[in-house]
C-alpha positions in Angstrom: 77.9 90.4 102.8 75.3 91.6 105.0 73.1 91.4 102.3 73.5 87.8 101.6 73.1 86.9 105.2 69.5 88.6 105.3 68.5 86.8 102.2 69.5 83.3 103.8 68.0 84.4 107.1 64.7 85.2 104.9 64.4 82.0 102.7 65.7 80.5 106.2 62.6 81.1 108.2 60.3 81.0 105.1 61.2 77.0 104.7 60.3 76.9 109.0 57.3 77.9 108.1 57.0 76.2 105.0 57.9 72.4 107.2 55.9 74.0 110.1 52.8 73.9 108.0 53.4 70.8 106.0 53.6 68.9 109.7 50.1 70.3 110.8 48.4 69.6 107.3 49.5 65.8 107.6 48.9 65.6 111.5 45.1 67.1 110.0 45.0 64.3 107.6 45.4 61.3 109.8 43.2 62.8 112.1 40.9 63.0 109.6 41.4 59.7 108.2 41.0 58.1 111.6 38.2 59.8 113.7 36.1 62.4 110.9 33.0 60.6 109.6 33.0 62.3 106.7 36.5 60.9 105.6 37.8 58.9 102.2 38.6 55.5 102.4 41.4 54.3 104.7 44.5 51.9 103.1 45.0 50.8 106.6 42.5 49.7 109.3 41.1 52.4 111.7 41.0 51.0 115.0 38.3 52.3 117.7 38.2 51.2 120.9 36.3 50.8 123.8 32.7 51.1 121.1 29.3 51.6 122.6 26.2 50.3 121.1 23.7 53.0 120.0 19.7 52.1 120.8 18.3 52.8 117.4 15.0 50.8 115.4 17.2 50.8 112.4 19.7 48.0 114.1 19.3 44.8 113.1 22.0 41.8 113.3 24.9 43.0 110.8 24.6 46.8 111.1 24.1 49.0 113.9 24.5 52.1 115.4 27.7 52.6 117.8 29.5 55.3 119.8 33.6 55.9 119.8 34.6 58.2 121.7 32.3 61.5 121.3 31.3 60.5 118.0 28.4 58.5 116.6 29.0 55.6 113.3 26.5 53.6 111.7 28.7 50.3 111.1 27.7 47.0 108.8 29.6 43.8 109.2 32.2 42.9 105.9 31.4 39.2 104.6 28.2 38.0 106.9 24.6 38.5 106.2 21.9 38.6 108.4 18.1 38.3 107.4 15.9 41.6 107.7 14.3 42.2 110.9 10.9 44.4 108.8 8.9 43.7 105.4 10.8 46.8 103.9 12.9 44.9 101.0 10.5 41.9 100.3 12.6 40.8 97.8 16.1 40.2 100.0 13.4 38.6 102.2 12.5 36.2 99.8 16.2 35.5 98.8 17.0 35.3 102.6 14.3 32.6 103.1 15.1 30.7 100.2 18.5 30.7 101.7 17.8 29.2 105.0 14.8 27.1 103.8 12.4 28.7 106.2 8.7 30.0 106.2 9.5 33.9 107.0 13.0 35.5 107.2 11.9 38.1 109.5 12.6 35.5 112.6 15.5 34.6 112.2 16.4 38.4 111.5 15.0 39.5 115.1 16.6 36.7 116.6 19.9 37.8 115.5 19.4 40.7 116.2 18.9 40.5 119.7 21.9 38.1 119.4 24.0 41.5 118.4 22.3 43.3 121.2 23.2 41.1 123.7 27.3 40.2 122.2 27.5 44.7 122.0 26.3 45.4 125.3 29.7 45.8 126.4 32.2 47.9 125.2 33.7 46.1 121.7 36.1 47.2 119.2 36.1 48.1 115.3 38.5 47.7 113.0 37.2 50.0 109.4 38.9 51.6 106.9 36.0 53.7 106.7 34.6 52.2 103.3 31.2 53.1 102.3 28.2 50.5 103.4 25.2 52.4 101.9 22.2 52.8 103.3 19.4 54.4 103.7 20.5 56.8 107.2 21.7 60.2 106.5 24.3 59.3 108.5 26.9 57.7 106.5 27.4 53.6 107.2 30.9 51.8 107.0 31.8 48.5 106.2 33.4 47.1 109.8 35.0 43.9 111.4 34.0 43.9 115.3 35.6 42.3 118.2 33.8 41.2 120.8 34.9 39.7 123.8 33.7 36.3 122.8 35.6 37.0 119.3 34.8 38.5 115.8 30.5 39.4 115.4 30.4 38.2 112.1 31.8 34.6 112.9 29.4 34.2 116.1 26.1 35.2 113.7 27.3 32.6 111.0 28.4 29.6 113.9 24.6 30.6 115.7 22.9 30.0 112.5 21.9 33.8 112.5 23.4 35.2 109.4 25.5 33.1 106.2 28.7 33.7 104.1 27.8 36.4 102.4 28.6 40.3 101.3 31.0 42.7 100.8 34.4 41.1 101.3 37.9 42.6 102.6 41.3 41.1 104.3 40.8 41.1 107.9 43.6 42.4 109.6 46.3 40.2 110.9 45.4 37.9 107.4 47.3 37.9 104.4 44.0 37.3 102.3 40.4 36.7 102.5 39.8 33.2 101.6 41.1 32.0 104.5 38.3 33.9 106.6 35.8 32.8 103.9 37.0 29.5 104.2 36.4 29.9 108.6 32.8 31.0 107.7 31.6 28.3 105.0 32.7 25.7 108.2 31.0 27.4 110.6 27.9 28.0 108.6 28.3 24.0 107.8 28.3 23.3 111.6 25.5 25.0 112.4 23.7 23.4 109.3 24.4 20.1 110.4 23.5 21.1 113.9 20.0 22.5 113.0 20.6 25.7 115.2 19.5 29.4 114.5 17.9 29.6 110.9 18.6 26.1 110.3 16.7 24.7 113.2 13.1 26.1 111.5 10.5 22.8 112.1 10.8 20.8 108.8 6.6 21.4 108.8 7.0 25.3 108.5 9.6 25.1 106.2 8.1 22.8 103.3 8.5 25.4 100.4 6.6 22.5 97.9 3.6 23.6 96.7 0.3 22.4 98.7 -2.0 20.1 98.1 -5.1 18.3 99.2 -4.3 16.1 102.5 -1.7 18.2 103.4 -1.4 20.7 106.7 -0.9 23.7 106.7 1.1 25.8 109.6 -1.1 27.9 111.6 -1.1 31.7 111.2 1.4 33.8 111.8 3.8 30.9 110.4 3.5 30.8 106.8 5.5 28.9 104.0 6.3 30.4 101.0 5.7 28.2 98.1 6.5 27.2 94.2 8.3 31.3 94.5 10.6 30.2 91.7 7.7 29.7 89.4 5.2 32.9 91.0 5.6 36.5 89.9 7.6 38.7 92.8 4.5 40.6 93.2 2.8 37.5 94.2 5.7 36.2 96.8 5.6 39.4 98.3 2.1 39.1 99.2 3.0 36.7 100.9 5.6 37.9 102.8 2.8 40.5 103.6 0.8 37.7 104.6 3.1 36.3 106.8 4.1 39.4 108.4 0.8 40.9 109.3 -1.7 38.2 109.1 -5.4 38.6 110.2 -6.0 37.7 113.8 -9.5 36.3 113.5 -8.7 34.5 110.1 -9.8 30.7 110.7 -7.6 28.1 109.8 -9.8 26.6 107.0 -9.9 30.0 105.5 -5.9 30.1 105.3 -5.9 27.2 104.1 -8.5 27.2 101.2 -7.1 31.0 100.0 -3.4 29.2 100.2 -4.6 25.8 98.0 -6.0 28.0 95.9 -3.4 30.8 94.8 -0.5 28.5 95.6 -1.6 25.5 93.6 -3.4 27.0 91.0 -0.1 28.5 89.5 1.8 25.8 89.4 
């Protein structure tokens, strides 16, 4: 008998330790889930409060660099895009300007960028389940949705004409699917269409994308359009993006000009 009861005793305290352990391992996975950087993909949204934007070159209007708590995320914006603030990826530049129908992207990407700046310089919140951006940091990026005081990021870029419909897609939460969001964002991006503002307020005369010809003005430097692309190699539009990014100070107008006719029209 005495026997018996040390044997239940025994298997007794083993299955403590057994539920004891158990407990801490799943406490260490949601722990895990919710605040280590290094974590798998979330099923539910990760909500961090009270963010703090991060000073870094590498920000730009749909992903930053942001502090929660004592820990530091790179975060990029779920269904928006905004245009690239550096010559880096020419050809998303060309796309990007295409898009908006405007001489250089690169404006209307530091423009919303300093947009972001200014909607992050108080304390926001994130909602991620910690799904894997890319990019080109060695710290790892997550696809987020931000809250703002003023409301979501992503929707402000699109109404501002800073950034369009576009991206990696998810449910926001609170929403039973995404088209209604991409349905919010097509009607924005619409508005400020109609409305000329952001990257669809460029002058009409440093937008023409047409090719030029004789009688026709040119923008002065460093505006520049970027012409008859559809039909030019990609080498050849991003020279011009290189163009239009660093163009030569002391270049005189009739010089642009007579190099533009000349490449431009020639190939059409």
């Amino acid at each position: 008998m005495s026997d018996t009861i040390g044997v239940g005793t025994l298997v007794t305290g083993h299955l403590i330790q057994l539920r004891s352990r158990i407990g801490l391992a799943a406490v260490a996975v949601f722990c895990a889930a919710t605040f280590d950087v290094g974590a798998r993909e979330s099923k539910d949204w990760i909500v961090l409060k009270n963010c703090r934007l991060i000073s870094n070159p590498a920000n730009d209007g749909d992903s930053f660099h942001a502090s929660a708590g004592a820990r530091e995320y790179i975060f990029r914006l779920y269904m928006v895009d905004a245009p690239e603030t550096d010559e880096m990826t020419p050809r998303r530049l060309v796309e990007q300007a295409q898009y908006f129908a405007v001489p250089q992207a690169i404006d209307v990407g530091q423009a919303a960028k300093e947009f972001t700046g200014q909607k992050l310089s108080e304390p926001f919140t994130v909602f991620t389940r910690m799904s894997d951006a890319m990019g080109h940091s060695k710290l790892e990026r997550f696809y987020a949705f931000v809250q703002t005081k003023d409301g979501d990021l992503g929707e402000q870029l699109v109404r501002n004409g800073l950034a369009r419909n576009y991206g990696f897609k998810a449910v926001p939460p609170g929403l039973k699917n995404s088209r209604i969001e991409i349905e919010k964002l097509q009607k924005f991006e619409h508005k400020a269409k109609q409305e000329k503002i952001g990257g669809w307020g460029v002058r009409s005369d440093r937008a023409n994308l047409g090719c030029y010809g004789a009688g026709r003005s040119l923008p002065e430097p460093p505006f520049i359009a970027i012409p008859c692309y559809q039909d030019c190699s990609m080498e050849f539009a991003q020279g011009l993006i290189q163009l239009a990014v660093n163009p030569i100070k002391d270049m005189r107008i009739g010089i642009w000009q007579g190099f533009l006719r000349h490449r431009l029209c020639s190939r059409r």
